[in-house]
C-alpha positions in Angstrom: 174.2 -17.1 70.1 173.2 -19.1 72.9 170.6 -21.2 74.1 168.8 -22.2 77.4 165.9 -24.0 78.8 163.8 -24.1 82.1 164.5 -27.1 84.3 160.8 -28.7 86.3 161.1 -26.1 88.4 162.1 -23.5 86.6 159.3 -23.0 84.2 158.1 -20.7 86.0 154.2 -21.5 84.9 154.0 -24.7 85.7 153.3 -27.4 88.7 151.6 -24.9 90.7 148.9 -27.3 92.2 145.7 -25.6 92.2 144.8 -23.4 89.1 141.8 -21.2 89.9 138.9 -21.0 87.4 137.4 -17.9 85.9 133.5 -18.7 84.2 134.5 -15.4 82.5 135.4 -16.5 79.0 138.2 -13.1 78.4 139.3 -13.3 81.5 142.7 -14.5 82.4 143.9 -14.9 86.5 147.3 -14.6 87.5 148.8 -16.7 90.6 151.4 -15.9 92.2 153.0 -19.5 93.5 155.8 -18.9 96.5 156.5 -22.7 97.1 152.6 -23.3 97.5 151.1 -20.1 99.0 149.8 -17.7 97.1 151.5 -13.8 98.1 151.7 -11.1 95.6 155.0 -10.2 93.8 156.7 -6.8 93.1 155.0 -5.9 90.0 152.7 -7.3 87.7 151.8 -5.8 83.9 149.9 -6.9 81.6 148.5 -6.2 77.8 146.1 -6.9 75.9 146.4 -7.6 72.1 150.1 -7.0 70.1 150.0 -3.6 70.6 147.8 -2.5 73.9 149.3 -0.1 76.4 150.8 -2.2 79.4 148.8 -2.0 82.5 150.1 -2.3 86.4 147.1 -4.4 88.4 146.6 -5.2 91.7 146.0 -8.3 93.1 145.5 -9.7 96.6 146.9 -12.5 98.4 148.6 -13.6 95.2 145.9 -13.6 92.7 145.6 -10.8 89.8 142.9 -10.4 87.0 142.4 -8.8 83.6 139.8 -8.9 80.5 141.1 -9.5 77.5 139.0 -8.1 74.7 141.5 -8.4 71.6 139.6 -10.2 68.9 141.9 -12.8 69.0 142.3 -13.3 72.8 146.0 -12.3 72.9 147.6 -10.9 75.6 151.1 -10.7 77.5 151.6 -10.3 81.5 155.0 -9.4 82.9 156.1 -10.2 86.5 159.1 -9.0 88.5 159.8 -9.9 92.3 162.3 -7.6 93.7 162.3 -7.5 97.1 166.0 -7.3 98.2 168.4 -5.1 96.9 171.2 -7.6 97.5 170.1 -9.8 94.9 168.9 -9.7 91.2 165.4 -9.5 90.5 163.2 -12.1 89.2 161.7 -11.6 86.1 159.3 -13.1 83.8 157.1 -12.6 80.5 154.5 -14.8 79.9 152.7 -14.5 76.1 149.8 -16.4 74.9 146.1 -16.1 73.4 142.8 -17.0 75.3 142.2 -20.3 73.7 146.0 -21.8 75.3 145.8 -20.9 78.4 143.9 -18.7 80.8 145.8 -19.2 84.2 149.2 -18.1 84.3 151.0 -19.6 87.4 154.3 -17.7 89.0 156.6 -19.6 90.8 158.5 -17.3 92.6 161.2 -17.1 95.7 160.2 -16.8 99.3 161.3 -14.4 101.7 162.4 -15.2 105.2 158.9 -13.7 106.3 157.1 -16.3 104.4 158.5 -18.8 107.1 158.1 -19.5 110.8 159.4 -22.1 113.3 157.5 -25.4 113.6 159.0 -27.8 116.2 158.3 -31.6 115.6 157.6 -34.1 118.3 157.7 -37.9 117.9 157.5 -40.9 120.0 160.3 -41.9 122.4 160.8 -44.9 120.0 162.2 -42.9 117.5 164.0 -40.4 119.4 167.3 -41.5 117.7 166.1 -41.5 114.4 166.0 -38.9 111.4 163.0 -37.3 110.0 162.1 -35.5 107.0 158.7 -33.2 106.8 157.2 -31.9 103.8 154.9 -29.0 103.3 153.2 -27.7 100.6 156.3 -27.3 98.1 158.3 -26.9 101.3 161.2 -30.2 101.6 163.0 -30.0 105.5 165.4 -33.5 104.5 166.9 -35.9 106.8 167.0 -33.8 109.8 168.5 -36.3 112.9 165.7 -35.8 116.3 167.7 -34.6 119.4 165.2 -35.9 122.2 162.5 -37.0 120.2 162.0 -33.0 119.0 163.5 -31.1 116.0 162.7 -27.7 115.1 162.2 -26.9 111.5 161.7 -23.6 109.2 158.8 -24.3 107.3 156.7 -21.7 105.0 153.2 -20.8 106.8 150.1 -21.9 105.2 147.5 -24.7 105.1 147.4 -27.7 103.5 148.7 -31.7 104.1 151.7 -32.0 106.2 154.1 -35.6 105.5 156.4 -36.7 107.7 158.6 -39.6 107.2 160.7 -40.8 109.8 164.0 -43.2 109.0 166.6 -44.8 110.3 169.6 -42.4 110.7 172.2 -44.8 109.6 170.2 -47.0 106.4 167.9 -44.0 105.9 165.5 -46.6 105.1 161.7 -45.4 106.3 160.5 -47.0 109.2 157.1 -44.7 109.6 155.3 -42.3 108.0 152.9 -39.5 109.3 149.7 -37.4 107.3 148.4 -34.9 108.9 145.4 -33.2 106.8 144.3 -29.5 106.7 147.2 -28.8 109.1 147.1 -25.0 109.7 150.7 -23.2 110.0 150.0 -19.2 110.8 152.8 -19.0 112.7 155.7 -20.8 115.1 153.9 -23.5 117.0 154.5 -27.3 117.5 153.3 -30.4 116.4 153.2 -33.8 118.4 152.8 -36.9 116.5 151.1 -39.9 118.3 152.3 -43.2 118.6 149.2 -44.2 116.8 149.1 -41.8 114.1 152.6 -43.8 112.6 152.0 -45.6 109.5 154.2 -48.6 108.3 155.8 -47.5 105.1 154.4 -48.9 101.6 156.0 -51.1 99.2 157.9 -49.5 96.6 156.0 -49.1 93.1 157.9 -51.0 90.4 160.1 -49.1 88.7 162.3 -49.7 85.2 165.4 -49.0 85.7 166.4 -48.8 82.4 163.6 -46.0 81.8 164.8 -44.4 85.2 160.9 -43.4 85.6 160.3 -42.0 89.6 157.2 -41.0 91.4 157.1 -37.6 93.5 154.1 -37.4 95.8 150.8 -35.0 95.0 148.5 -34.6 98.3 146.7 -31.6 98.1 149.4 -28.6 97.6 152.0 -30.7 99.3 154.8 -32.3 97.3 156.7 -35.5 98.6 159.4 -35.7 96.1 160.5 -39.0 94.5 163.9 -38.7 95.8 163.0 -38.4 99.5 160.2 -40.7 98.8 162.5 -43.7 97.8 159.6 -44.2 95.4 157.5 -45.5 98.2 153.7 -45.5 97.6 151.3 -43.5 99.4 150.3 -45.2 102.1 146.9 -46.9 101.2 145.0 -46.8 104.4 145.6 -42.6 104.1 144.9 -41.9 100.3 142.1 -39.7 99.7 140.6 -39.2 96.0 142.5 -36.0 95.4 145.8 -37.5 96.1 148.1 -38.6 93.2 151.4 -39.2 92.0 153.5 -37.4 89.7 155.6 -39.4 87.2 158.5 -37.7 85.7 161.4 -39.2 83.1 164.7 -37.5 82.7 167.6 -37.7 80.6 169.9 -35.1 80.5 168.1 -33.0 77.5 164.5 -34.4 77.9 161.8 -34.2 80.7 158.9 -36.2 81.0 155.8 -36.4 83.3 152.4 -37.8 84.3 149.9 -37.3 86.4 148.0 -40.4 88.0 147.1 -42.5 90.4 147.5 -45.7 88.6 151.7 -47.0 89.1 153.7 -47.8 87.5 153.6 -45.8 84.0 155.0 -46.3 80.8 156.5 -43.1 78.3 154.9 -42.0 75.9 156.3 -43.5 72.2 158.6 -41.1 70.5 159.5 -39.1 74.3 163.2 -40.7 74.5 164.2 -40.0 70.5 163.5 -36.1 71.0 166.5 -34.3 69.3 167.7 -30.9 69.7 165.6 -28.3 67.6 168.6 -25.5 67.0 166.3 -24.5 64.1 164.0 -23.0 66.0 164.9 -20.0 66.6 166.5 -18.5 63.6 168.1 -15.1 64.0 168.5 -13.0 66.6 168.7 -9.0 66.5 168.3 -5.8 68.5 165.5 -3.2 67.2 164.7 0.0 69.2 167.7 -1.5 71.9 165.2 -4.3 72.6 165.9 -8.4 72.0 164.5 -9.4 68.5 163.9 -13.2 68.3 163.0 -15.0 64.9 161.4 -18.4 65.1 160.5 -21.1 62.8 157.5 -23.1 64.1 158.6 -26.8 66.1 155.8 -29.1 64.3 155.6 -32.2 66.8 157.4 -35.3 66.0 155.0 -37.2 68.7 151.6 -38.4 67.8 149.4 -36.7 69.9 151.5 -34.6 71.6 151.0 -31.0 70.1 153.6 -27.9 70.8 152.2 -25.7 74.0 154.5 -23.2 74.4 158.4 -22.1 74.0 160.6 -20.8 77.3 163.9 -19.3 76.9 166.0 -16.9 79.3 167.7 -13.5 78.0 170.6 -13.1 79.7 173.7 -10.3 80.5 177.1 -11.2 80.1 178.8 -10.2 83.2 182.8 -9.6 83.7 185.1 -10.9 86.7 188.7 -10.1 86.2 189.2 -12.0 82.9 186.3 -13.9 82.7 183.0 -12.9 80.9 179.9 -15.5 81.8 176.1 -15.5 81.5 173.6 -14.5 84.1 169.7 -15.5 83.3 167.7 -11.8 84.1 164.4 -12.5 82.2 162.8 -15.8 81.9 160.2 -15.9 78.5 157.3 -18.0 77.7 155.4 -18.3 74.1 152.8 -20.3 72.9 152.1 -21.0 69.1 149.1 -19.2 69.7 150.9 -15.7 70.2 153.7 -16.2 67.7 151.4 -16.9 64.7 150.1 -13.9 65.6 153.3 -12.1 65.9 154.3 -13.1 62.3 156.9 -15.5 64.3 159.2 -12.7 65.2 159.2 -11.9 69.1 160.0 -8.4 69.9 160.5 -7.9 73.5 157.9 -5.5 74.5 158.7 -1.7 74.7 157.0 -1.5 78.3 156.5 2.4 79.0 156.0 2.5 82.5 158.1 4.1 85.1 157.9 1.5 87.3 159.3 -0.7 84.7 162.3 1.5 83.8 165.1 -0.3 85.6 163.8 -4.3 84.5 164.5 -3.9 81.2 167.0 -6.1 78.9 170.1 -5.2 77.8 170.7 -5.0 74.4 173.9 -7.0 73.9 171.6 -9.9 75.3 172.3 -13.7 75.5 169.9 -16.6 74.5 171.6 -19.9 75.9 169.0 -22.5 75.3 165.2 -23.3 74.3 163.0 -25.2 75.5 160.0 -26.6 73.9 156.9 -28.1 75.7 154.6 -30.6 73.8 151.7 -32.4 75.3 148.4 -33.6 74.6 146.6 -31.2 77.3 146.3 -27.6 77.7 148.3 -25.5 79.6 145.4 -25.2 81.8 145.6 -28.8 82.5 148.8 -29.1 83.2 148.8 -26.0 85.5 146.9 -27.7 87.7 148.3 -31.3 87.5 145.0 -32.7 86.2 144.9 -36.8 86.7 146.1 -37.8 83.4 147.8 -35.0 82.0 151.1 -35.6 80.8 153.7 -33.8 78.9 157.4 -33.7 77.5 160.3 -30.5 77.4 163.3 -31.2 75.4 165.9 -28.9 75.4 168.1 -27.5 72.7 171.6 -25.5 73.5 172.8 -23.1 70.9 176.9 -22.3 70.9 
C-alpha cells in the first residue's frame, strides 16, 4: 500500500480567499475557486447523512448550495471538472459534518477561456527592466519589457493587481505598483504612471534556520514569497484587509499563519511532527469500491486539534515495462464524519448516470496521507482569517 498527501496547493479546500457565509445553520455553500474566480465545474453531487441518495445541484457563477437536515449534520459533496477530453479529469470528495465546516472551497484548473490579454505599460525609465504582475492567484514572473510594454495572459476578474518591476540582471526590485479594484473583463491595457511607482520595502526578518517566508494577501491577490524576496507590503499602500501569509516547510511538514504582524515564530511541537503510517490501517475493496480503515491521529500539539485527513486514490498505469501511479480522486475527511462512519471510509456507491465513468478502480493505490491540525476551524482557515494558523504533516506508505 501506498500513501500520499496534498501539497499548499493541492488541498483542494483550502486558501481560497474569500469564504462566503450562509446565516442558515444546515446549510453548507460550495465554491468553486479557478485561481481566484469563482466559475462552476463539471459536476457537483452531494449527500446528505451516511446513507442519502446523491443529488446533482446547480450553481451559478461558481457557487452551489444544499440543506443538510441529517441529525448529525453529515454530509459528503463530490466535484469533477472535465472539460477536455485530452486530459484526465479532476476529481474530488469532500466529507464532513455541520459543526467542521460549512464552506467547502474547490480549487480547480483554468481553461484558456478563463484568460485574456492584458498589455503592461511602464515608464520610459524602466523600459529595459523586467516585471512581474500578479493577479488574483494569477503569477506572470520575470517577464523582460520590450519598449517599456509587455503583454501578459492573465485570468479575467476583479480584484488588486501588483506589479513589481526589477532589474533584469540582479532581479533585485526597484519599484512596485498597486492598483485596487482593477477590473479585467477582457483584453485591454494598463499604463502605470511615473507617480504611481513605489520604492520597495525592507525585507521582514527572517530566520534562516526556521526557513519561515511571507507570501502576500491583498484582497484575492496572492504575491507569493518567492517572487516577493520577502519584501513587505509597501506601508504607504496597506489597507486593513491586507495581510501576510506565513508558511514553514520542511520536506514532510507544512506550516502557516495568517497576520499582519512580521516576523512570526512556529508553533512548539510543528518541526518534531513524525510520520503517522498508523493511521490508516487496512485497506480493502467491497462492492468494487476502495475500503479505507483508520485509527484516529490524536494531536501531539497543544492546542492544535486534528481538522481533517486528505489522501489521493490512484490507478496504476503501464508504459512498456513500467507500471507507475496516477492520482484520479483527491479525498478529504474530517474526525467529524469518520466517528460517524465507525472509522471505516467506504468510497461512496454514487448511482447517477452522470457519475458512471468517474468512478475508482478497484485495484486502487493510496500513496500518502496527509493530516491537518490547527487551532481554527476549517471555516477559518478557508478564508485565511488574521490569526489562523495551521500544520499538514505528511506520512508515505511503501
Amino acid at each position: 500500500m501506498y500513501v500520499i498527501l496534498a501539497t499548499f496547493f493541492t488541498v483542494f479546500f483550502l486558501y481560497s480567499c474569500t469564504s462566503p457565509t450562509t446565516t442558515n445553520s444546515k446549510e453548507v455553500t460550495i465554491v468553486v475557486d479557478r485561481t481566484g474566480v469563482n466559475r462552476n465545474a463539471t459536476l457537483i453531487l452531494a449527500q446528505d447523512g451516511l446513507n442519502g441518495d446523491w443529488e446533482e445541484l446547480t450553481g451559478s457563477g461558481g457557487i452551489y448550495k444544499f440543506t443538510v437536515d441529517d441529525p448529525n449534520g453529515v454530509y459528503s459533496v463530490a466535484a469533477v471538472d472535465d472539460p477536455n477530453p485530452d486530459y484526465e479529469p479532476q476529481i474530488q470528495l469532500f466529507h464532513s459534518t455541520l459543526a467542521e465546516a460549512r464552506t467547502v472551497n474547490l480549487e480547480l484548473w483554468t481553461d484558456d477561456s478563463d484568460f485574456a490579454t492584458l498589455t503592461v505599460n511602464v515608464p520610459t525609465e524602466y523600459a529595459t527592466s523586467n516585471i512581474s504582475v500578479f493577479f488574483l492567484k494569477h503569477h506572470a514572473p520575470n517577464y523582460q519589457l520590450d519598449g517599456a510594454s509587455v503583454s501578459l495572459q492573465m485570468p479575467k476578474g476583479k480584484g488588486t493587481l501588483v506589479a513589481i518591476i526589477s532589474d533584469r540582471d540582479l532581479w533585485s526590485p526597484l519599484k512596485v505598483y498597486i492598483k485596487r479594484d482593477f477590473n479585467f473583463p477582457d483584453s485591454s491595457s494598463l499604463t502605470i504612471p511615473l507617480s504611481d511607482l513605489i520604492d520597495p520595502e525592507e525585507l521582514i526578518g527572517t530566520d534562516e534556520d526556521n526557513n519561515i517566508h511571507y507570501s502576500w494577501v491583498l484582497d484575492k491577490t496572492l504575491v507569493p514569497a518567492h517572487m516577493s524576496g520577502d519584501m513587505k507590503i509597501p506601508e504607504g499602500m496597506m489597507i486593513s484587509t491586507d495581510k501576510y501569509k506565513a508558511e514553514y516547510y520542511n520536506g514532510n511538514i507544512s506550516w502557516w499563519k495568517v497576520t499582519r504582524d512580521v516576523p512570526v515564530t512556529i508553533k512548539a511541537g510543528v518541526k518534531e511532527l513524525e510520520p503517522a503510517t498508523t493511521t490508516i490501517t487496512a485497506t480493502a475493496v467491497e462492492n468494487n469500491l476502495p475500503k479505507i480503515t483508520f485509527s484516529p491521529y490524536v494531536s501531539t500539539i497543544s492546542d492544535y486539534s486534528t481538522r481533517y485527513y486528505n489522501f489521493d486514490i490512484s490507478k496504476k498505469v503501464t508504459i512498456e515495462d513500467y507500471t507507475y501511479p496516477t492520482e484520479t480522486h483527491t479525498i478529504t475527511l474530517t474526525p467529524g464524519y469518520l466517528e460517524a462512519a465507525g472509522n471505516v471510509y467506504m468510497f461512496p456507491d454514487i448511482d447517477l448516470a452522470s457519475w458512471e465513468e468517474y468512478k475508482p478502480t478497484d485495484d486502487y493505490v493510496i500513496q500518502s496521507l496527509g493530516i491537518c491540525l490547527s487551532p481554527n476551524t476549517i471555516d477559518e482557515m478557508n478564508s485565511l482569517k488574521l490569526g489562523s494558523e495551521w500544520a499538514i504533516f505528511y506520512s508515505y506508505l511503501d
